[in-house]
N, CA, C and O atoms as CSV, one atom per row, in Angstrom:
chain,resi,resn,atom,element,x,y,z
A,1,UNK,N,N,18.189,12.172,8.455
A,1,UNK,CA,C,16.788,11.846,8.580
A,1,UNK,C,C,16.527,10.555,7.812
A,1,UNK,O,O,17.044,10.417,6.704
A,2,UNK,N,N,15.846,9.715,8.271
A,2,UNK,CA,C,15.380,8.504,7.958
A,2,UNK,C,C,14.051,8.335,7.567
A,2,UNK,O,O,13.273,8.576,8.490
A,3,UNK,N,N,13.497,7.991,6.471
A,3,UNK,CA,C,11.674,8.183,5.954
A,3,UNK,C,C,12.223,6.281,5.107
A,3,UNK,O,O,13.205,5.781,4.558
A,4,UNK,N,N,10.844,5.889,5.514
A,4,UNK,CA,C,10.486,4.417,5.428
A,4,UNK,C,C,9.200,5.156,3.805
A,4,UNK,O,O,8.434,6.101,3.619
A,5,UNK,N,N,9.664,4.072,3.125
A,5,UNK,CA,C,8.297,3.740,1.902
A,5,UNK,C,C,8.028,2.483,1.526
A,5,UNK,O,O,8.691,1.476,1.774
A,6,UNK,N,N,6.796,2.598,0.773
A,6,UNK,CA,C,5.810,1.321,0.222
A,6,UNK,C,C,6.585,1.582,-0.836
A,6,UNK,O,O,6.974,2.662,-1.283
A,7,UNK,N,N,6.796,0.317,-1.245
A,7,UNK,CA,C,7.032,0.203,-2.706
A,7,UNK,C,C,6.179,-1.282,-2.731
A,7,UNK,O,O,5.628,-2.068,-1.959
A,8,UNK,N,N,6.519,-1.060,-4.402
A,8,UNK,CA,C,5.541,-2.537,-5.272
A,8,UNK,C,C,6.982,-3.211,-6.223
A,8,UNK,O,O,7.570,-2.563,-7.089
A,9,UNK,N,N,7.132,-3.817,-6.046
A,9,UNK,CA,C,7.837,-4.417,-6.978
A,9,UNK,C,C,8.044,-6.705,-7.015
A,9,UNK,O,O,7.859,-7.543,-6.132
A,10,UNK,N,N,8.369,-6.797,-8.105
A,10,UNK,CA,C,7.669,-8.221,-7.771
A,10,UNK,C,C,8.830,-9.137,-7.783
A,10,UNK,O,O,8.319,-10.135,-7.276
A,11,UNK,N,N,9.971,-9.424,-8.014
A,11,UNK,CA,C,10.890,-10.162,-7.368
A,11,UNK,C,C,12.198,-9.812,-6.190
A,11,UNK,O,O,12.817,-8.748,-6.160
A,12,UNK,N,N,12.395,-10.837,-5.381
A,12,UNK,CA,C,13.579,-10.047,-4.869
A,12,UNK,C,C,15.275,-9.524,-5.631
A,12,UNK,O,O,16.170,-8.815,-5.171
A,13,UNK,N,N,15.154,-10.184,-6.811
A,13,UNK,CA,C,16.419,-9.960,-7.182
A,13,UNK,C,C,16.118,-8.011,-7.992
A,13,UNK,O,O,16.933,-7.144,-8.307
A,14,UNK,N,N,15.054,-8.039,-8.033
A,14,UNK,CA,C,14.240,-6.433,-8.931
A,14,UNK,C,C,14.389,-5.829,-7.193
A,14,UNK,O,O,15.085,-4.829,-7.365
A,15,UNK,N,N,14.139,-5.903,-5.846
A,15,UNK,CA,C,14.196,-4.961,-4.917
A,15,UNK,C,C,15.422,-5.002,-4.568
A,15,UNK,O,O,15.609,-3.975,-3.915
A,16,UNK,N,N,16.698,-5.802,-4.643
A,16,UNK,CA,C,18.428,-6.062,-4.410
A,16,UNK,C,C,18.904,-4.274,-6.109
A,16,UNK,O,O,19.629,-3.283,-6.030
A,17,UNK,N,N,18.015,-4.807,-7.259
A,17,UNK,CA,C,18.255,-3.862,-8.318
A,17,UNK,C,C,18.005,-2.495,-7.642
A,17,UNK,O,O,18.874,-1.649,-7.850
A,18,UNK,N,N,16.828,-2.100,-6.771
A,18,UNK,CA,C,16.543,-1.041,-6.659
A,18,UNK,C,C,17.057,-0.423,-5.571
A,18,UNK,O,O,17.178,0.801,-5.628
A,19,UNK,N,N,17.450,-1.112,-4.399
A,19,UNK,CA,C,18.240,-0.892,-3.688
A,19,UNK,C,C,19.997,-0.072,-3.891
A,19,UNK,O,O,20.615,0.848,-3.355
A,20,UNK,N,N,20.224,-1.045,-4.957
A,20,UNK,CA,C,21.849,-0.455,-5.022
A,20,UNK,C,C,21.535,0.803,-6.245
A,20,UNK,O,O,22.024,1.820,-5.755
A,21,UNK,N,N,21.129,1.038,-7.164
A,21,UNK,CA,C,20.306,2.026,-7.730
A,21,UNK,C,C,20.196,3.056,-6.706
A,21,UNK,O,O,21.079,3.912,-6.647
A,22,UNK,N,N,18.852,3.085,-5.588
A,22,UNK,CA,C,18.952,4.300,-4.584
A,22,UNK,C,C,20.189,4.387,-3.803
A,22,UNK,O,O,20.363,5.507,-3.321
A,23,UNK,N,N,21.158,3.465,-3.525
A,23,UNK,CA,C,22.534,4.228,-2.629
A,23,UNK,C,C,23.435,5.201,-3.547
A,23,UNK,O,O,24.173,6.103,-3.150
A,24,UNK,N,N,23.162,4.745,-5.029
A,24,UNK,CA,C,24.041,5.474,-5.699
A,24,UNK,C,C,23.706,7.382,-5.837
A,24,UNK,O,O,24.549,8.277,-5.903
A,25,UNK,N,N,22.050,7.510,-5.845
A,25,UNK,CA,C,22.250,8.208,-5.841
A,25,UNK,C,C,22.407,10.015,-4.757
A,25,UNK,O,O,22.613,9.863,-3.553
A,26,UNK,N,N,22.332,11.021,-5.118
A,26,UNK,CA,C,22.699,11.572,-4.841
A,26,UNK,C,C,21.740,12.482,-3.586
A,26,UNK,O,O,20.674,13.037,-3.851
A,27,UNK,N,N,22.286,12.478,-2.426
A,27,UNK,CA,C,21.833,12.747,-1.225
A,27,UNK,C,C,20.802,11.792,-0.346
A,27,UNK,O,O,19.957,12.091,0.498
A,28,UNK,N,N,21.218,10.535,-0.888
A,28,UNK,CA,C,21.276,9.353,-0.061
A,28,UNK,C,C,22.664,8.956,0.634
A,28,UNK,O,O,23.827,9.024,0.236
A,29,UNK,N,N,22.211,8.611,1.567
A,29,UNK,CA,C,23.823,8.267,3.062
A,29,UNK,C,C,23.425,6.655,2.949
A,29,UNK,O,O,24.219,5.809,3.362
A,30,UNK,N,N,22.459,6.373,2.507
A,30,UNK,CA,C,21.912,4.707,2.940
A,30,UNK,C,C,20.784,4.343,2.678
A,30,UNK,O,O,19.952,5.144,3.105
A,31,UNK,N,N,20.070,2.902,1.811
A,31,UNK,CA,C,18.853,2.538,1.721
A,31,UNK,C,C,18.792,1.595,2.091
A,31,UNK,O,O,19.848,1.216,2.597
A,32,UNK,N,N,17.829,0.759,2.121
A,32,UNK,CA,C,17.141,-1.140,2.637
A,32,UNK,C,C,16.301,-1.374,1.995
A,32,UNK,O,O,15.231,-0.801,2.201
A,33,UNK,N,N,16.419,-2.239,1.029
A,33,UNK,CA,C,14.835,-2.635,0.659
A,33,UNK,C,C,14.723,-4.184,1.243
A,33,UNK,O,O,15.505,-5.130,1.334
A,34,UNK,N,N,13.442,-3.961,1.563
A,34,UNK,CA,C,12.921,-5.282,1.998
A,34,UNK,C,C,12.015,-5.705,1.434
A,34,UNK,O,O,10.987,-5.027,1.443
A,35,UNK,N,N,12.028,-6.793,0.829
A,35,UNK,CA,C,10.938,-7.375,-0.354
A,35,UNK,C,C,10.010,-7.755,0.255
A,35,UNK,O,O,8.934,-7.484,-0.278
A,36,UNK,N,N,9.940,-8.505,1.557
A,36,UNK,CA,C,9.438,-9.795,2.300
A,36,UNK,C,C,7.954,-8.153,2.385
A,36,UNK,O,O,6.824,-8.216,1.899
A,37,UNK,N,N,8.540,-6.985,3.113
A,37,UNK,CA,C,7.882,-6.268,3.428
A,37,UNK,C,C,6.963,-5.409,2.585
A,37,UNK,O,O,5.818,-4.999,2.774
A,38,UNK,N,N,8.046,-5.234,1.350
A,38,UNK,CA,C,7.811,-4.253,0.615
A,38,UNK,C,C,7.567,-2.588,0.921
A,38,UNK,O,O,6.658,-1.812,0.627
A,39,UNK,N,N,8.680,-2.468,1.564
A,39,UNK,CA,C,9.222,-1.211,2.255
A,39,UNK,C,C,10.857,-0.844,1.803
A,39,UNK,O,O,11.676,-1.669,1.397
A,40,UNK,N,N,11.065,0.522,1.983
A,40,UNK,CA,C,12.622,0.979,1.580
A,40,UNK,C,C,12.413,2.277,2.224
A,40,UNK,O,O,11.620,3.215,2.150
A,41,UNK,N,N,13.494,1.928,2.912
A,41,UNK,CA,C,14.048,2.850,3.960
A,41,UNK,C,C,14.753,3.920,3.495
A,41,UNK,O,O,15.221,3.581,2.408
A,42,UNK,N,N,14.973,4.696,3.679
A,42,UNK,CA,C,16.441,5.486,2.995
A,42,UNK,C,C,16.681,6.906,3.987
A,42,UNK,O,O,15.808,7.730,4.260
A,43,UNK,N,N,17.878,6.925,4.359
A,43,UNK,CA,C,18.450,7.824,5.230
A,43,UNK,C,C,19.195,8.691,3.714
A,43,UNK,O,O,19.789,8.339,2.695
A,44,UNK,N,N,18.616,10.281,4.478
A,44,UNK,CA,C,19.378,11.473,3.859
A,44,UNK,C,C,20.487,12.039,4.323
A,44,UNK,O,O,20.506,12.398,5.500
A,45,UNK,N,N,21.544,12.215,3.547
A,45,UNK,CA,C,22.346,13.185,3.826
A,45,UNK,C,C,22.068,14.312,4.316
A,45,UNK,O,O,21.216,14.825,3.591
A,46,UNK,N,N,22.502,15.409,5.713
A,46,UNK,CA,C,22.119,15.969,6.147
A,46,UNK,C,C,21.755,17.531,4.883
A,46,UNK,O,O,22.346,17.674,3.812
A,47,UNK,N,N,20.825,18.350,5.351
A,47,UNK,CA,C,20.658,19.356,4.250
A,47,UNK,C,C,20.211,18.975,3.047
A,47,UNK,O,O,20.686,19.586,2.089
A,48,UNK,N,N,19.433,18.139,2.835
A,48,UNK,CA,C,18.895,17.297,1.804
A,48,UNK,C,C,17.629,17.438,1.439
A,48,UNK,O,O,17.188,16.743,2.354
A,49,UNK,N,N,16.366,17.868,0.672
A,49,UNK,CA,C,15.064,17.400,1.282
A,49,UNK,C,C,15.298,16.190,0.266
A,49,UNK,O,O,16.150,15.825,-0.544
A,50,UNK,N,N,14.085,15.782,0.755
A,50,UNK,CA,C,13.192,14.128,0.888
A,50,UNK,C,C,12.827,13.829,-0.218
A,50,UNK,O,O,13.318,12.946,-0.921
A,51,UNK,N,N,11.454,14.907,-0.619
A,51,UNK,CA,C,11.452,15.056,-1.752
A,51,UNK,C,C,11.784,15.129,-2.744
A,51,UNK,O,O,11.227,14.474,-3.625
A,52,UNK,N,N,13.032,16.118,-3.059
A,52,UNK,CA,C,13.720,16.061,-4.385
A,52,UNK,C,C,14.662,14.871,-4.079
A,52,UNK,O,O,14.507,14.530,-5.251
A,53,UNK,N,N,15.102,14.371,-3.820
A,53,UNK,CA,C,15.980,13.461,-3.720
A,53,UNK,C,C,14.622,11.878,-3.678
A,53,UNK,O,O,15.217,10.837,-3.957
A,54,UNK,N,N,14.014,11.784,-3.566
A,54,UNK,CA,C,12.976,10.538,-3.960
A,54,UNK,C,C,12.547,11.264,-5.298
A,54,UNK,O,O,11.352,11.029,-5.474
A,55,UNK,N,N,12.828,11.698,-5.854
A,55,UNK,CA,C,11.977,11.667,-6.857
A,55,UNK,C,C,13.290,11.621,-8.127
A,55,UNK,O,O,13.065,11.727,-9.333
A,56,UNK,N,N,14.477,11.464,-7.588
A,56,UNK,CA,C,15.565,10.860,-8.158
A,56,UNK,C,C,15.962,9.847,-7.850
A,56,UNK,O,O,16.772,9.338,-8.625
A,57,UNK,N,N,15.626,9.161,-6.721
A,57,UNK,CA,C,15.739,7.899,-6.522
A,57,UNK,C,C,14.797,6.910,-7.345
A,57,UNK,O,O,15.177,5.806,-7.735
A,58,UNK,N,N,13.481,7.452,-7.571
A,58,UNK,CA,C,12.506,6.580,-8.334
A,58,UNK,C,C,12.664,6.338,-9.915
A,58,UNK,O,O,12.350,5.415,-10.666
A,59,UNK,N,N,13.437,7.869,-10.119
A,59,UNK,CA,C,14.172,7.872,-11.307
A,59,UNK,C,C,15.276,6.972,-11.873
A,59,UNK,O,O,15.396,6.607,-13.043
A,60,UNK,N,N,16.137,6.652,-10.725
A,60,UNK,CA,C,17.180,5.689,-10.888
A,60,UNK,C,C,16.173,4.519,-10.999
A,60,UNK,O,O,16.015,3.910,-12.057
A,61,UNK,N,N,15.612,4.280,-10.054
A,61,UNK,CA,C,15.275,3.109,-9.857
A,61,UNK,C,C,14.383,1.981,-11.643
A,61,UNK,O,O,14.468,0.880,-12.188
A,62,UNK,N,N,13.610,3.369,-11.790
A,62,UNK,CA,C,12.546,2.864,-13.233
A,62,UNK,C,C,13.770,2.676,-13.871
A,62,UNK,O,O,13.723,1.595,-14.458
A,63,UNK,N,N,15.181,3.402,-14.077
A,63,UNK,CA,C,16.151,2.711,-14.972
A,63,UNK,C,C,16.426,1.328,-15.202
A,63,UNK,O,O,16.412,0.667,-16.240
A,64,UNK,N,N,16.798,0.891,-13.466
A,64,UNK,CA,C,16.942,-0.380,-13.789
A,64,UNK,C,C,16.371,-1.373,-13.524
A,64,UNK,O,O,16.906,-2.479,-13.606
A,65,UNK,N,N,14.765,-1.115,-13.028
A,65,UNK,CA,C,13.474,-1.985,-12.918
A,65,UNK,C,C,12.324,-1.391,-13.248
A,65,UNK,O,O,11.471,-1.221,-12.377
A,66,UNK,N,N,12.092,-0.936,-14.692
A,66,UNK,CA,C,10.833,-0.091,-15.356
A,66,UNK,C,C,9.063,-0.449,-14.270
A,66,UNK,O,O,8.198,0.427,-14.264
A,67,UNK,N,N,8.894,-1.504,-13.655
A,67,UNK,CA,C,7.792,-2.001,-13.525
A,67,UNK,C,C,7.390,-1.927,-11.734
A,67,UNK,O,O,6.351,-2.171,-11.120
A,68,UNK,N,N,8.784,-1.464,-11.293
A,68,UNK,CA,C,8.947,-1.108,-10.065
A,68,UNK,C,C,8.339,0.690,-9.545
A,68,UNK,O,O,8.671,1.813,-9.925
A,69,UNK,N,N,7.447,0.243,-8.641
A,69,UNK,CA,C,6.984,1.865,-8.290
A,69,UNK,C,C,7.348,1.576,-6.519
A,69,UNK,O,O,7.355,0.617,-5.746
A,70,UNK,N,N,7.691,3.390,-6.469
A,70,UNK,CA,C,8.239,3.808,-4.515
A,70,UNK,C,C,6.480,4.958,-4.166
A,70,UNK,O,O,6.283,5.641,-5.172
A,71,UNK,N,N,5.899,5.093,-3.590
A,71,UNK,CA,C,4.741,5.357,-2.981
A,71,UNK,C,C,5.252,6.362,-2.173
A,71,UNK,O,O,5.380,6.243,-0.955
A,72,UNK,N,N,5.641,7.652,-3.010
A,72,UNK,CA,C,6.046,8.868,-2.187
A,72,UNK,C,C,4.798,9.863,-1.570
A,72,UNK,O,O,5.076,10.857,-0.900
């Protein structure tokens, strides 16, 4: 399953950070961030929900861009 989000974040080299951040983690198959858009895609591993798994992705993500928010 594939679910598209808003995010805010303010350079592209901070949405390239948050990007490889969400592939790492766990019951993600794949993300995209697109700055231009300010959208991130992310495909689940099957048997996954959405939910708990974004709300570890946003977790990774404030690690390595504190100022960066995903609009779950």
């Amino acid at each position: 399953m594939k679910k598209t989000y808003r995010i805010d974040v303010d350079c592209a080299a901070c949405a390239d950070k948050m990007e490889v951040a969400a592939k790492k983690t766990a019951g993600v198959k794949d993300c995209t961030v697109n700055f231009m858009t300010l959208k991130m895609t992310v495909e689940f591993e099957e048997d996954q929900d959405a939910k708990t798994v974004m709300k570890n992705v946003r977790a990774a993500c404030k690690k390595v861009e504190d100022d960066c928010e995903i609009f779950i």
